[in-house]
N, C-alpha and C positions, 0 to 999 in steps of 0.2 A: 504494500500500500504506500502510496509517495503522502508525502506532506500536506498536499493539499486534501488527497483524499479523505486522510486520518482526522485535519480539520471539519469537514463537510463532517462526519460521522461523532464529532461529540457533540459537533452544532445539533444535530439532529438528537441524541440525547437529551441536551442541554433542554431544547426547547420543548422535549416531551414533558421532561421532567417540572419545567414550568406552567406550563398545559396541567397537566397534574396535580401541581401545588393549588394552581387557580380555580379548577376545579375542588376540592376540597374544601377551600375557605368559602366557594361561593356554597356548595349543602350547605356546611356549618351554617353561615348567616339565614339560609334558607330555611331550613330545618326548625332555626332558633326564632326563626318569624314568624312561621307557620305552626310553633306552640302556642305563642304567644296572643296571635290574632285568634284562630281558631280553640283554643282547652279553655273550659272553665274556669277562674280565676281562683275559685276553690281546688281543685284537683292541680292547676298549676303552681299555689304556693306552697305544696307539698314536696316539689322538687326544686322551686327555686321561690326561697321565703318572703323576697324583697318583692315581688309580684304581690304578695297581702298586703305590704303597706303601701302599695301608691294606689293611684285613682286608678280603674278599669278602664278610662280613656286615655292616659299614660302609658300602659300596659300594653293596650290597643296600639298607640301612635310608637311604641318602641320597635312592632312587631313589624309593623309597614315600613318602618325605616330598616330594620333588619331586610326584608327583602330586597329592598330596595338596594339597598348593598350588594347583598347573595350576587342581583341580577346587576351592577353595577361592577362587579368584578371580573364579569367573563365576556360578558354581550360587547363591550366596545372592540376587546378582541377580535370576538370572533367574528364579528361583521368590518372587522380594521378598519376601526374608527378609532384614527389616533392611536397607534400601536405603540407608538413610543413613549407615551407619556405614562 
């Protein structure tokens, strides 16, 4: 394999592996939005306690902004919109 080739082929790792990362963080924020908006405020302070003490409209607009992330992480990507930033 000459130099350049070896280059092209971590490039190609490299950028799965980023792919991958970006994926992950974006379920997380997803996942954690889609507790939040959608589970009982009851059933949901049972796993995360700080969900009891704020207002259920707090709770609500945290969840929206959670996704909002999720899908804020991967979508500019993958439609290369502004790749580099």
């Amino acid at each position: 394999m000459t130099d350049s080739n070896t280059r092209i082929v971590k490039n190609r790792y490299l950028h799965g592996a980023l792919w991958l990362a970006q994926a992950l963080v974006a379920v997380s924020f997803c996942w954690a939005g889609v507790m939040k908006v959608a589970t009982p405020i009851a059933q949901l302070a049972l796993t995360w306690p700080w969900t009891g003490d704020l207002p259920v409209s707090a709770v609500r607009l945290l969840g929206w902004v959670d996704l909002a992330g999720g899908l804020g992480v991967c979508l500019p990507a993958f439609w290369r919109f502004k790749p580099g930033l």
